[in-house]
N, C-alpha and C positions, 0 to 999 in steps of 0.2 A: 519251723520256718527255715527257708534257703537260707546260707550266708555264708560270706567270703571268710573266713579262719585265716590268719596270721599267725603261721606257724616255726618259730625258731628249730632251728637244728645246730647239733653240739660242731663245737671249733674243732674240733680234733679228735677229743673222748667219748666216743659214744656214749659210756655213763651218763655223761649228761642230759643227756634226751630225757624230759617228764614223762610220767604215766599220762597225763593227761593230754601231751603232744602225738604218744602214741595214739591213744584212743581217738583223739580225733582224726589222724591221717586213716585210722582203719575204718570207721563214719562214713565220710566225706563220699560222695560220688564221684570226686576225680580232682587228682593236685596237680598244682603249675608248678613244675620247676624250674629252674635258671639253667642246671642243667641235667636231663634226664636220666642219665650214666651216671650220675655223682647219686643222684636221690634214690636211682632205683638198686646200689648199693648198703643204700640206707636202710630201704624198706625189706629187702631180701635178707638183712640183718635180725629184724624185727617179724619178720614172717608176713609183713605185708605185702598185698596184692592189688593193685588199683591202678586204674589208668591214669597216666603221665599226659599232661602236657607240657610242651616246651612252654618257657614264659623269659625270655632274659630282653636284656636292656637295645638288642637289635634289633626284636619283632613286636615287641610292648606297646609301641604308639598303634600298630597297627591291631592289633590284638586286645587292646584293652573291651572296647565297646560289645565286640563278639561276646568277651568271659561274664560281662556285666548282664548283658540282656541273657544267655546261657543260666547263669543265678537265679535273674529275676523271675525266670521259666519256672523257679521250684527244685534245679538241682544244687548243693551245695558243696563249694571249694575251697580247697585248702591253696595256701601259697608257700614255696618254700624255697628259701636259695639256698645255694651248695656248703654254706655255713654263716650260722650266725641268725639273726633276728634279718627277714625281709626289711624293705624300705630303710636300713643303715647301710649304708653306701654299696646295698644290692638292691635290684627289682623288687618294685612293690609299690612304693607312691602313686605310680599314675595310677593303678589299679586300684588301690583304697580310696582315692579321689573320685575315679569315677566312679567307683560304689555308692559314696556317701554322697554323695551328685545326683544320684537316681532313685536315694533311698531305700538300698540295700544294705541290711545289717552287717557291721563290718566288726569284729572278735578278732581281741587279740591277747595270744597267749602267753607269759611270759615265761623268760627263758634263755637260753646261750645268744651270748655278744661279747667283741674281742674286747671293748675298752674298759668295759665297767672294771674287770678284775685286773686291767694294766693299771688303771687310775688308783684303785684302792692300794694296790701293793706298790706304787711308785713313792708311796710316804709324801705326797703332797696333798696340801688340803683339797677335799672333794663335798666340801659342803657347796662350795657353788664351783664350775666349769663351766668352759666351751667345748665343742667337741666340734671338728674343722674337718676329721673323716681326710677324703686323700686331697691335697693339694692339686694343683691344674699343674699337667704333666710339661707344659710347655708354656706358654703363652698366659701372661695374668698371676704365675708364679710369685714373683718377685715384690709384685705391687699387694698381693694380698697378704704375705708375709707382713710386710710395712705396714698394714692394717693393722697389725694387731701389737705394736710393739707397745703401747700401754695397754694392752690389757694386764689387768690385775689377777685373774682367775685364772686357774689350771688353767691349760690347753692339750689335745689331747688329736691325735693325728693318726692317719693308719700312711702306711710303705711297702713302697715294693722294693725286695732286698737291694733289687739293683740301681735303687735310688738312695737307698738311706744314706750313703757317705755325702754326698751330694745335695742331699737331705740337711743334714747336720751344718755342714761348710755354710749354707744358706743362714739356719738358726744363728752358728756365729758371728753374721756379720750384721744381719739382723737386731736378732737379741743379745748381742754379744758372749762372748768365750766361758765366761765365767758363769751364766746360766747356769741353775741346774738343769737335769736334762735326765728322766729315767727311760730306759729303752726295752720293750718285753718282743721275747720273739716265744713261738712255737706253744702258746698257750695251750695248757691241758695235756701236748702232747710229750711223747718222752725226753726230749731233746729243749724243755722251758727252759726258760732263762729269763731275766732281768737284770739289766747293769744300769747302776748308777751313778751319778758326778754330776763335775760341769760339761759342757758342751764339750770342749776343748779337752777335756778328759776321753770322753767317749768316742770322740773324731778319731783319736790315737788309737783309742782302743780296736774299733773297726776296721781302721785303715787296716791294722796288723793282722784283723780276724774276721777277712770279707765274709760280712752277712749274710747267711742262710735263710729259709723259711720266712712266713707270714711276722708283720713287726709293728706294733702302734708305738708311738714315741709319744710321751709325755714330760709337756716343758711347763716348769715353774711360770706364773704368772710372772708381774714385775711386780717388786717391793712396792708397797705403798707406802713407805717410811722407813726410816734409818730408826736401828734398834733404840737410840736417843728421843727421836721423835715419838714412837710405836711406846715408849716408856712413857713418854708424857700424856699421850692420849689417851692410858690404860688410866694412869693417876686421872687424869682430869673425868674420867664415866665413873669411876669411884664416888669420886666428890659429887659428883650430880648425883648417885644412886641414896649415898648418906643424906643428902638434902631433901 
């Protein structure tokens, strides 16, 4: 039976591509990319051959219904943006939307994304997160940061180099200086890194060593208790648990 594949492709290392992401881009009767220059380096990597369409966040609203009733016809498509997992802050939502709207089987494969492995190696707990993807580049900035200043869970954000310092200045006045704050750039690729601190650490740190490459920033949720308090409430689940 036809159906729309969600197809992740690697951040940087091609290694990382699955056998099974291959197999299906070579399947499929024809993949949407975000952008077809980027994918069809991809596929001439892997010895794939297959027709390309454009599919990115400028031609999507108009394009969706075409690719849907295209499926529903019986032929089946992969989706893939220029890295990472479709539908995390690339092309792909409306598209699975309107699939699952019309009752077209919609598969998805799992696979490369930039936050998962910022989050693990930022040494903050990731048993529960947020993930907030890019900020509004102008307007609602400010107020959405303020949104979130109790939360208690990771947070987890992507940047464009030439925001992060601007970025960070924001977090400390926000969340204040002393935050921790871990910041990964250039994932998988030769040039990784992650630096860790507080806020006010890392501000300096950048200022001095304007940011390069792709960047998610992961900030400490806020305390929900002073190590005093966090002590007392560990005693007190104790004493319920003996009871």
């Amino acid at each position: 039976m036809a159906k729309l594949y969600i197809v992740p492709t690697p951040i940087g290392n091609l290694d990382d591509i699955t056998l099974r992401a291959v197999n299906v881009l070579r399947e499929v009767d024809f993949i949407l990319a975000e952008d077809t220059r980027t994918t069809s380096v991809l596929l001439k990597h892997f010895g794939i051959e297959k027709r390309l369409q454009s599919h990115h966040k400028f031609n999507e609203h108009a394009t969706v219904q075409a690719v849907a009733e295209t499926i529903a016809a019986g032929r089946s498509a992969a989706i893939v943006s220029d890295a990472g997992t479709p539908g995390i802050s690339d092309p792909g939502f409306l598209l699975v939307r309107t699939c699952v709207e019309a009752g077209i089987d919609v598969e998805t494969l799992p696979g490369a994304t930039a936050f998962v492995p910022a989050l693990v190696q930022s040494g903050f707990p990731c048993d529960r997160f947020c993930f907030e993807g890019f900020l509004p580049q102008k307007k609602g900035r400010t107020k959405h940061l303020q949104s979130l200043v109790e939360e208690t869970r990771t947070m987890v954000f992507y940047e464009s180099p030439y925001r992060v310092v601007r970025c960070l200045e924001q977090f400390a006045e926000v969340f204040g200086p002393e935050r921790l704050v871990a910041v990964s750039r250039e994932l998988t690729k030769k040039f990784e890194e992650t630096v860790r601190g507080t806020i006010a650490e890392l501000l300096a740190h950048f200022r001095e060593h304007p940011p390069k490459g792709e960047f998610v920033l992961v900030v400490a949720g806020k305390p929900k208790a002073g190590n005093g308090e966090a002590e007392r409430l560990k005693n007190e689940e104790f004493e319920e648990a003996d009871v």
